[in-house]
N, C-alpha and C positions, 0 to 999 in steps of 0.2 A: 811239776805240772800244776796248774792253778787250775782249784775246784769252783772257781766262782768267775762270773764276769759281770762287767761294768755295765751297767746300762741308765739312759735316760728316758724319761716316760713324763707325760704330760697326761695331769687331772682334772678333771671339772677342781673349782672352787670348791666345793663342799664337801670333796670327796680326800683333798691336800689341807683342809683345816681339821677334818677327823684322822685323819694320818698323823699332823703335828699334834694335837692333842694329846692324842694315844700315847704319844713320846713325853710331851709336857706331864702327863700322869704318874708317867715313870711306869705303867704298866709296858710300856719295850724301851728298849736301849735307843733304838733308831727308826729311822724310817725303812728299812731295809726290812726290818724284824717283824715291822706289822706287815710290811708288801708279804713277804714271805709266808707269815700266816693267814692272811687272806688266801695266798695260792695253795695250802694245805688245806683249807677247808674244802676251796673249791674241787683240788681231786680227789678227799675225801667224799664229796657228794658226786663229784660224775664217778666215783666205785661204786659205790650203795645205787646209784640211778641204773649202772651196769648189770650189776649183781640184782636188782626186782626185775629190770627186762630177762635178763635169762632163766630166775630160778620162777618168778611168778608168772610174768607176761608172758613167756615163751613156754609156762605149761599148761596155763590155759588155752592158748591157742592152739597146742598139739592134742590139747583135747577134745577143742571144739572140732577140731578138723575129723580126729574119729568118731565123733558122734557129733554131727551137726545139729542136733534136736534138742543141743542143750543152749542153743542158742535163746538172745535171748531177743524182741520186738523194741525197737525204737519205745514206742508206749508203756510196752514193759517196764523198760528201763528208768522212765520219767515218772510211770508211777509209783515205783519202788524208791524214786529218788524223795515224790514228794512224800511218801508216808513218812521216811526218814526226816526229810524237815520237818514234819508238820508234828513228829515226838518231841524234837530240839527246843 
């Protein structure tokens, strides 16, 4: 039983001259090899994107929710954002 199948896919320009290149370098064998690393990165980042929604985003939220007072004001928020920029 075949682990792989054939496909064909159409690039912007720009996006099929950094694909051949990639190959021209000799850093991959083929076009294949970069498509393929492109799609591991990509669901290496939608797991890490998963994994802060659950373990972060979803326990603040479980904690704002039992205690609401730790919420925080629009203003708040914009002020703390600019003191931050305004150390940068």
């Amino acid at each position: 039983m075949r682990t792989t199948q054939q496909m064909s896919i159409t690039l912007p320009n720009d996006m099929a001259d950094l694909v051949k290149a990639r190959v021209r370098s000799g850093e991959y064998a083929s076009e294949s090899e970069v498509l393929r690393e492109g799609l591991r990165a990509l669901m290496a980042r939608d797991r890490a994107v998963e994994s802060w929604l659950h373990q972060q985003v979803g326990q603040a939220y479980d904690n704002l929710k039992t205690d609401p007072s730790r919420a925080l004001t629009v203003d708040q928020v914009r002020a703390r954002l600019a003191a931050e920029h305004a150390k940068a």
